[in-house]
C-alpha positions as CSV (number, residue, x, y, z in Angstrom):
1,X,113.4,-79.9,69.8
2,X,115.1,-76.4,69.8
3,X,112.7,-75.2,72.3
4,X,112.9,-77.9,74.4
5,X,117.0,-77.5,74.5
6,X,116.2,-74.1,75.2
7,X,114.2,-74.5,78.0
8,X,116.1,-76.8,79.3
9,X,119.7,-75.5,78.6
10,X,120.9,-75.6,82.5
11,X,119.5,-79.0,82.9
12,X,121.2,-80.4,79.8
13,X,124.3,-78.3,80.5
14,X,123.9,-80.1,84.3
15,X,123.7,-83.6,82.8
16,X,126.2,-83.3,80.2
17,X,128.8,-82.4,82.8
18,X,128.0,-85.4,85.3
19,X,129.9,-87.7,83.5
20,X,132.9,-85.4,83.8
21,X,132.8,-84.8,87.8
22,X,133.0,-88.5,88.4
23,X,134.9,-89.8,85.9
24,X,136.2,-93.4,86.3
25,X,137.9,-95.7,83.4
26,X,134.9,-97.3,82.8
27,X,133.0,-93.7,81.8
28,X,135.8,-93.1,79.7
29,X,135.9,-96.2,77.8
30,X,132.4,-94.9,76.2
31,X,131.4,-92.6,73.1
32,X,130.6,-89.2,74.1
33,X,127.6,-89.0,72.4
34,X,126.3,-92.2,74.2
35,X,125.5,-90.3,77.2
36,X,124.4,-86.9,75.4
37,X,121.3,-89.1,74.1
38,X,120.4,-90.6,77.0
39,X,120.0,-87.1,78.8
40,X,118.7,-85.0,75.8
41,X,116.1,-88.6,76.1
42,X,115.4,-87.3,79.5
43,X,115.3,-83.7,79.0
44,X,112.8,-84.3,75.9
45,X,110.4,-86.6,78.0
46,X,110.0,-83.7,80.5
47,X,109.9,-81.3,78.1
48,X,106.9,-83.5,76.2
49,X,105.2,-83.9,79.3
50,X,104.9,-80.7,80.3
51,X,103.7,-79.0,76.8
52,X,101.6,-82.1,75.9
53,X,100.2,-83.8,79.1
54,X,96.5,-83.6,79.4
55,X,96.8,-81.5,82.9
56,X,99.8,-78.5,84.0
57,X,102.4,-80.2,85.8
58,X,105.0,-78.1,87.9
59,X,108.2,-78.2,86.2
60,X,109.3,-78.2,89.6
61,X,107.7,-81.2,90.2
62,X,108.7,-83.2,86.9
63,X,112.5,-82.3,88.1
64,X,111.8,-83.8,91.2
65,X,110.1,-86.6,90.3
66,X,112.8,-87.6,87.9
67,X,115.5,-87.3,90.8
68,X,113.4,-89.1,93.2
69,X,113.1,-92.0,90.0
70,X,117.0,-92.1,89.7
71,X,117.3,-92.6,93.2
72,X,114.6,-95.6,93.3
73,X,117.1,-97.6,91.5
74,X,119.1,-97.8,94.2
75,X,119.5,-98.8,97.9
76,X,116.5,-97.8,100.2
77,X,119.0,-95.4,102.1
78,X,119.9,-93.2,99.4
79,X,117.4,-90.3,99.4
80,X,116.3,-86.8,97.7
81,X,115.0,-84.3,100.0
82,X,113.7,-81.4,98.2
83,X,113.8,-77.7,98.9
84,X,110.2,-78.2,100.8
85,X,112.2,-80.6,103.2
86,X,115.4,-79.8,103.2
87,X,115.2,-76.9,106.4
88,X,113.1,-80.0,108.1
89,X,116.0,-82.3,107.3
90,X,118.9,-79.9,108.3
91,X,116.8,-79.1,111.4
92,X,116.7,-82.7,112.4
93,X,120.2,-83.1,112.0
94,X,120.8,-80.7,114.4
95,X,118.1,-80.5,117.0
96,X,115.6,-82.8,119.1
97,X,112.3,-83.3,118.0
98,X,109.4,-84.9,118.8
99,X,108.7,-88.9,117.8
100,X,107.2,-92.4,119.1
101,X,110.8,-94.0,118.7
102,X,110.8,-96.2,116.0
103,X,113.5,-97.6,113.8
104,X,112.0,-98.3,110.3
105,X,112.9,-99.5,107.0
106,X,111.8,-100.5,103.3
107,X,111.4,-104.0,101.8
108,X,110.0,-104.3,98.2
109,X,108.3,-101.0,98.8
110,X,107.0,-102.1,102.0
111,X,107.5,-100.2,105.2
112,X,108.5,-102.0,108.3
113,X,109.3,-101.8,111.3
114,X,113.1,-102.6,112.1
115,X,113.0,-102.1,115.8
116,X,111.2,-100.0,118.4
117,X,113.6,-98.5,120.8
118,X,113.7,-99.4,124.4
119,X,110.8,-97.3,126.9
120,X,109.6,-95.0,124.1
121,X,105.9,-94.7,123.4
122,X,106.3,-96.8,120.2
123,X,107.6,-99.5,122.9
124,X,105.0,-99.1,125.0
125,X,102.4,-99.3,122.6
126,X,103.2,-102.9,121.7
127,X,105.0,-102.1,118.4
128,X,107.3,-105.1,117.4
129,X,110.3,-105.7,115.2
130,X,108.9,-107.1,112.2
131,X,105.5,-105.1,112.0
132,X,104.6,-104.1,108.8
133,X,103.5,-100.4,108.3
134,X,100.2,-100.2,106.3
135,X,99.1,-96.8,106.7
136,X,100.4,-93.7,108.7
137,X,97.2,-91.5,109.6
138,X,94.9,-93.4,107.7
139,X,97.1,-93.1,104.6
140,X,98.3,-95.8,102.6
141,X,102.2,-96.3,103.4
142,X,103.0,-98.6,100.5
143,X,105.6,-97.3,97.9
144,X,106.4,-94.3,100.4
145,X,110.3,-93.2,100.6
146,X,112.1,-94.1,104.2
147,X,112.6,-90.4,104.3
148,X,108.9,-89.1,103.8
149,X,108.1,-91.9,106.5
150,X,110.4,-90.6,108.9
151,X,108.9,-87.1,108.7
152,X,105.4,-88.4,109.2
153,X,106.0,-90.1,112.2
154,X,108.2,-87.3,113.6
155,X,106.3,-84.3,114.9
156,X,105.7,-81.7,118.0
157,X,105.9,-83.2,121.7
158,X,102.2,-83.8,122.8
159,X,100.9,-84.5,119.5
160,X,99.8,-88.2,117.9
161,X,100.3,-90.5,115.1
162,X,97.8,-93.3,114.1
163,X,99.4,-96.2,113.0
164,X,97.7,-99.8,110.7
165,X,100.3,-102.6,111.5
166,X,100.0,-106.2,111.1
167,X,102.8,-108.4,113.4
168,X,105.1,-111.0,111.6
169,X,103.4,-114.3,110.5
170,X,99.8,-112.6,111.5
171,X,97.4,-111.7,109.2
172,X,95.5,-109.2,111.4
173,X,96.0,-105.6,111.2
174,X,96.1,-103.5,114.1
175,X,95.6,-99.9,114.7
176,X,97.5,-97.8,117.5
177,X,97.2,-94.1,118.4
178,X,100.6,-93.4,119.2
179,X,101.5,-89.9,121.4
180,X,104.9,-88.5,120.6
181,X,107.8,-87.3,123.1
182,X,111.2,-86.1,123.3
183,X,113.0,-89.3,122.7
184,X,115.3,-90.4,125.4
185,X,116.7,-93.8,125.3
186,X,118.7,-96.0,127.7
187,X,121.0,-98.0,125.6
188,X,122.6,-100.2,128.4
189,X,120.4,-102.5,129.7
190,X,120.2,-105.7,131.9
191,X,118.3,-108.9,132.4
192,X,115.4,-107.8,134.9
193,X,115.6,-104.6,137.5
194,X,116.2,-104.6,141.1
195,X,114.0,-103.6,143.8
196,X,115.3,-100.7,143.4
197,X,114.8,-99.7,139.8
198,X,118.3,-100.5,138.9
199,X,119.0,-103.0,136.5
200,X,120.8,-106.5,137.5
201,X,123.3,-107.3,135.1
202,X,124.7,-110.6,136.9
203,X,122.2,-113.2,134.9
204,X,123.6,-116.3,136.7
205,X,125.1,-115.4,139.9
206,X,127.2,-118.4,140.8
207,X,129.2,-118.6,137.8
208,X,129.3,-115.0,137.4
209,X,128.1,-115.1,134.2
210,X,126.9,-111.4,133.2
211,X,124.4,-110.5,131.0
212,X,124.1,-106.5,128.9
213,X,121.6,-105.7,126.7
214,X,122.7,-102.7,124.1
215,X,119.3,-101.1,122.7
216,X,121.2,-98.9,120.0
217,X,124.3,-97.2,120.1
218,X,124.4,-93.9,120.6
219,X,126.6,-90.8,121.7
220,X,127.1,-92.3,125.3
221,X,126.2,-95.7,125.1
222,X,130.3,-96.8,125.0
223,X,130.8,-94.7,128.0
224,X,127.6,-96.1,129.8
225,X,128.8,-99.8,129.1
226,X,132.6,-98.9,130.1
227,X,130.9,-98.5,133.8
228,X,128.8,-101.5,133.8
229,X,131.8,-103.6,132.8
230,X,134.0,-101.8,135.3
231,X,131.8,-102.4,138.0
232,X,131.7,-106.3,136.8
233,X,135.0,-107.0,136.5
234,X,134.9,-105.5,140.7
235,X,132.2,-108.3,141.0
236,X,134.7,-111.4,139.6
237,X,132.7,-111.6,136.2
238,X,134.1,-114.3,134.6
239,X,132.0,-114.6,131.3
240,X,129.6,-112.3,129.3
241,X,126.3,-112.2,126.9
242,X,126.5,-109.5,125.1
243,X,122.3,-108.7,123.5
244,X,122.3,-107.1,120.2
245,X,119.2,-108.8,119.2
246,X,116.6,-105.7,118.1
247,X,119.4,-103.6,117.5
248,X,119.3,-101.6,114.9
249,X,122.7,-99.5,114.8
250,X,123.6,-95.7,115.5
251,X,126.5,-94.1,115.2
252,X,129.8,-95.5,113.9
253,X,131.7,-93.7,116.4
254,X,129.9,-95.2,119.4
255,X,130.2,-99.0,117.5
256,X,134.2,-98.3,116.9
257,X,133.6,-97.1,120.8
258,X,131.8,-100.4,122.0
259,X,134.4,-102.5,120.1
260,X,137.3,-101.2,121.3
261,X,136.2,-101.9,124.7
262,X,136.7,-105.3,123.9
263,X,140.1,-105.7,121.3
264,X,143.1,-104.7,122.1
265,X,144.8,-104.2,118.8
266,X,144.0,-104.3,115.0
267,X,141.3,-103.3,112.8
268,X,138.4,-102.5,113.8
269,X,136.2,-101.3,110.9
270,X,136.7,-99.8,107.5
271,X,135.1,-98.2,104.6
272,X,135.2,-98.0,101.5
273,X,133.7,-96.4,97.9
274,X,134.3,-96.8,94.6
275,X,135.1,-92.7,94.2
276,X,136.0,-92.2,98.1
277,X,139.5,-93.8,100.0
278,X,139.4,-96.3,102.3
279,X,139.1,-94.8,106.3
280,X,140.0,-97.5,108.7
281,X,139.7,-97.6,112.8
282,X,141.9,-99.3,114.4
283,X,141.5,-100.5,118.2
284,X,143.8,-99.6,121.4
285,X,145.3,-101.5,123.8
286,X,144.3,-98.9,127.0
287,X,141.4,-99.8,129.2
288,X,140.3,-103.1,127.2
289,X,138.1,-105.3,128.9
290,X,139.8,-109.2,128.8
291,X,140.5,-112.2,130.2
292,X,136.8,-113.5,130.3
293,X,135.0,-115.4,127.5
294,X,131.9,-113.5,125.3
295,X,129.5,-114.4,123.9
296,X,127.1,-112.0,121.0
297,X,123.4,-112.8,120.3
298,X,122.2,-111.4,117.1
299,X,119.0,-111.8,114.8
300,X,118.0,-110.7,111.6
301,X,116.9,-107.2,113.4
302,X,120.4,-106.2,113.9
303,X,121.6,-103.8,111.5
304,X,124.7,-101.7,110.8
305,X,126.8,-101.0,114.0
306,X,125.1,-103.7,115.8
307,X,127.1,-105.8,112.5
308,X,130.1,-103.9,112.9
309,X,130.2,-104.8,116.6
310,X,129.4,-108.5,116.0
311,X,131.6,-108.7,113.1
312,X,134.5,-107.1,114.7
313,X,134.3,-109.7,117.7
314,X,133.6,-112.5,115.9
315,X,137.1,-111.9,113.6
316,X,139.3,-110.8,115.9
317,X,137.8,-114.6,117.9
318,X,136.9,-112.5,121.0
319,X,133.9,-113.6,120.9
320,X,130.8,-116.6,119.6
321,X,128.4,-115.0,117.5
322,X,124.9,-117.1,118.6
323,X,121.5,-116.5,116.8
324,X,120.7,-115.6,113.3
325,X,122.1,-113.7,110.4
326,X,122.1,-110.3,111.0
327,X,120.4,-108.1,108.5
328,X,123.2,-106.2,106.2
329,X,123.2,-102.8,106.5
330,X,126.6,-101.7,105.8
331,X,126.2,-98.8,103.5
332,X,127.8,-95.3,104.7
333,X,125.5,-91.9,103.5
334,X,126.5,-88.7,102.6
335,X,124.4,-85.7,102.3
336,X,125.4,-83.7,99.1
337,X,124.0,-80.5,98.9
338,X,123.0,-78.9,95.7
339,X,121.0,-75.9,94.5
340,X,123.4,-73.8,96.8
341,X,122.2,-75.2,99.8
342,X,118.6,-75.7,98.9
343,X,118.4,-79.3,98.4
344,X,120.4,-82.4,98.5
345,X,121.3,-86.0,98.0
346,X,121.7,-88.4,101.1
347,X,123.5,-91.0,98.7
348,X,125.3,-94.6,99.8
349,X,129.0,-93.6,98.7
350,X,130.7,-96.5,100.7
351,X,130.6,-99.3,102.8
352,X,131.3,-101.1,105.8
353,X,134.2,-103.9,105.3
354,X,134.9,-106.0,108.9
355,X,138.5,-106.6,109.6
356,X,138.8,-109.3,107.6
357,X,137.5,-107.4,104.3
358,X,134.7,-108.7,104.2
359,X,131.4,-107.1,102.8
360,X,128.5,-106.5,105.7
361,X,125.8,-104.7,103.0
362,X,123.0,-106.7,101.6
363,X,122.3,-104.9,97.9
364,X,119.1,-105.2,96.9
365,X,119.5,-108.0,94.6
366,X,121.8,-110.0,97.0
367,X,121.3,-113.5,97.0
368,X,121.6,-115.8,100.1
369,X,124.8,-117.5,99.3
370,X,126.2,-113.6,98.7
371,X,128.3,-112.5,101.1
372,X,126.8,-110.1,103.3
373,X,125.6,-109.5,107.3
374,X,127.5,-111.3,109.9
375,X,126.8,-115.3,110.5
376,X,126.7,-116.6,113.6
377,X,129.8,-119.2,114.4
378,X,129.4,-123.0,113.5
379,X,127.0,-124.7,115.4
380,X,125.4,-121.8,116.7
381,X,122.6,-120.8,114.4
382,X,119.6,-120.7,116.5
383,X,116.5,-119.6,114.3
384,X,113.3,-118.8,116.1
385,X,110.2,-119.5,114.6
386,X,107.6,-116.4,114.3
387,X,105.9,-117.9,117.1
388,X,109.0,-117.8,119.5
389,X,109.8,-114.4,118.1
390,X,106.5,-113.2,119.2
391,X,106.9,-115.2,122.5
392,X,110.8,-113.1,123.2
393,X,109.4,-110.0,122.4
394,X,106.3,-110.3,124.9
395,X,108.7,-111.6,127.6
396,X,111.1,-109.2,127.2
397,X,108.2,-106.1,127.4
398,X,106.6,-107.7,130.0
399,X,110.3,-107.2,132.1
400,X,111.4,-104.2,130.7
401,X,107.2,-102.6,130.6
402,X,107.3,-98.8,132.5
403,X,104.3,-98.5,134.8
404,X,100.8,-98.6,133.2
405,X,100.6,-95.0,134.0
406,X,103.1,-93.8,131.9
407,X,102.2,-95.4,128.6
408,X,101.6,-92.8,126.0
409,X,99.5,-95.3,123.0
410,X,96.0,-96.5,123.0
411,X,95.1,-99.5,121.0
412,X,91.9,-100.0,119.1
413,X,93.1,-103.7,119.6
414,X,95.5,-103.6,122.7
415,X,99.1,-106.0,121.6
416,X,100.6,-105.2,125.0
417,X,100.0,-107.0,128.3
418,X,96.5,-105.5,129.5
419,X,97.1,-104.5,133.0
420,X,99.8,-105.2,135.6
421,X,98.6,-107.9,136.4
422,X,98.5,-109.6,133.0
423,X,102.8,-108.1,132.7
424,X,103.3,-110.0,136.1
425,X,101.2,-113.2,135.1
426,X,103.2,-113.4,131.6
427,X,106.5,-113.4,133.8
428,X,105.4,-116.8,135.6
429,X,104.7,-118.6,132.4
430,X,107.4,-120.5,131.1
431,X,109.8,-119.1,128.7
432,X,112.8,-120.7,126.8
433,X,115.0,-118.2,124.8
434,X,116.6,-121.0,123.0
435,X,119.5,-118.2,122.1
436,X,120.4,-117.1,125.3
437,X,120.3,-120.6,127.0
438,X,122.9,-122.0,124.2
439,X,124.4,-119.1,124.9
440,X,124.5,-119.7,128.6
441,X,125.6,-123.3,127.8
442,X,128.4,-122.2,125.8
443,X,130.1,-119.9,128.2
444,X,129.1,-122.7,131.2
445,X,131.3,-125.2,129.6
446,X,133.8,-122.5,128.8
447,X,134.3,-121.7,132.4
448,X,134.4,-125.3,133.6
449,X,137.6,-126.2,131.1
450,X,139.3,-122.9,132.7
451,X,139.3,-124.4,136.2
């Protein structure tokens, strides 16, 4: 035992002080040497493991492991990235790189895919929201961290990932040679495009009813919509569908952004940890968007400021939440860096609360009845069935699809319409998007009680 507290002094030193650096009344109200056992527990297993184990482990490694072990306790989002990965990480913080555009997340150890974004290759390839991730390159992707994902699938421009999916309610897997790009995404989108390439955002003419489609929200997206909805409101709009279906967030500033387009006073959003104050974002009166009825479609694919959007709307009664519940991600990260700068922490230190208080997060071992995501309003939850899903997300490709030419994945068994012909034939069949005709219903009658 002696050598093992000497050999591990600055670890044990290390652990004995955490308690003291975030010390709450609860850590106080225990015995000292209660927490002293547990790490000289820890600090003994490693030591034990690497004098005893039948093979040399790194020490390195055995640190690391038992960080990355502490961390799988908790939320998928909170992450270690090692000294290996840190200049990686900080780099992607920072710059542009390479990708097939893929939001992605972790279920039960599962990988999956949370959204593809709008015209990128993963898009093009016939990805879907929904798809789980069985291997990346041939290699098994079950039990892998978000973050070792993420830097798997990112890589140089030019260069290719192979991914094994299967779709949601199918049993059969496919595999798709993705070829990365510089990501560029439109965020702002409408129902179909113009002759011209432009997209139409008037969805029913007549009644003005308009119709914008909000892939994720990014550093320009709030600026980008400000201009479609300016040059709306110069077209009479009298009513709008606001898509957030498939959305799977961004930044908070751009949701706080988006929202304030639309409420003219109170709060916003806020946060909130248990060892961090409350920030709160309150809206502005200048340049808000009102005097037209709104509707917001959501599904269980929109996530984080897609929910602060909805949820914002929906208290404030700006707008009708139609759909499904959204999925409840309403955890804020920060990056701690330790070693000196060498490696860090991306921990969940608070979360989202919508203006009513309310909780947005779904924790891990949240139940149904918890209180979490955003509902839609009475009366309006619409669930599709896996086979409509599918449907919505083929009739949406086929009308948002870039030319055949320009498609950067190749399918061992194709998912995406075959040729252009097969895009244009698909657009011809009949489609019902139960959600966006109760939508359309909603804002009909609306309009015909303000006459």
């Amino acid at each position: 035992m002696l050598r093992a507290l000497r050999g591990w002094m600055g670890l044990a030193i290390l652990f004995a002080t955490l308690p003291l650096l975030g010390a709450t009344s609860d850590s106080a109200k225990k015995k000292p040497d209660d927490d002293y056992e547990l790490y000289k527990t820890l600090v003994d297993t490693i030591d034990q493991v690497e004098r005893n184990y039948v093979k040399k482990v790194d020490r390195r490694d055995l640190v690391d492991s038992a960080i990355r072990g502490v961390l799988n306790k908790l939320d998928p989002y909170s992450n270690y990235i090692g000294p290996e990965d840190f200049g990686r990480f900080r780099s992607g913080m920072e710059n542009e790189f390479g990708g097939i555009g893929i939001q992605i997340t972790s279920e039960d150890g599962q990988l999956r895919i949370l959204s593809p974004l709008y015209g990128t290759p993963a898009y093009r390839a016939g990805l879907q929201a929904g798809d789980r991730i069985w291997e990346i390159d041939g290699k098994n992707a079950d039990g892998l961290a978000l973050d070792q994902a993420v830097e798997k699938l990112k890589g140089d421009e030019g260069t290719s990932v192979s991914l094994t999916v299967t779709h949601a309610g199918q049993d059969e897997k496919h595999t798709l040679k993705i070829r990365r790009e510089r990501i560029h995404i439109d965020t702002v989108l409408g129902d179909h495009h113009n002759a011209d390439g432009t997209w139409s955002y008037m969805l029913d003419p007549k009644q003005r009813i308009a119709y914008v489609r909000l892939t994720i929200f990014s550093r320009d997206t709030a600026s980008e919509l400000e201009k479609v909805l300016t040059r709306l409101k110069a077209e009479k709009l009298r009513g709008l569908i606001l898509d957030l279906r498939f959305n799977p967030g961004g930044l908070l500033n751009s949701a706080v952004a988006v929202s304030d387009l639309f409420v003219s006073e109170g709060r916003i959003v806020s946060t909130k940890g248990r060892n961090s104050p409350e920030r709160v974002w309150n809206a502005h009166k200048e340049d808000t968007f009102e005097g037209f009825p709104i509707v917001v479609l959501v599904n269980h694919f929109s996530a984080s400021a897609s929910e602060i959007v909805s949820a914002c709307l929906q208290d404030h009664h700006r707008a009708v939440i139609v759909g499904e519940r959204t999925w409840g991600k309403g955890s804020v990260q920060n990056v701690i860096e330790m070693e000196d700068g060498r490696s860090a922490l991306k921990l969940t230190t608070a979360g989202y609360r919508r203006p009513s208080g309310k909780n947005i997060h779904r924790f891990p071992d949240a139940k149904p009845t918890d209180e979490w995501g955003v509902m839609p309003d009475k009366g309006f939850e619409i669930k599709l069935s896996d086979r409509e899903m599918a449907a919505l997300i083929r009739n949406r490709r086929d009308r948002d699809i870039l030319p055949p030419s320009e498609h950067g994945g190749e399918s061992t068994k194709p998912v995406a319409a075959k040729d252009e012909k097969d895009a244009k034939d698909n657009q011809k069949k009949a489609f019902e998007d139960r959600q966006l005709q109760a939508a359309v219903n909603y804002l009909t009658a609306e309009l015909a009680k303000a006459r």
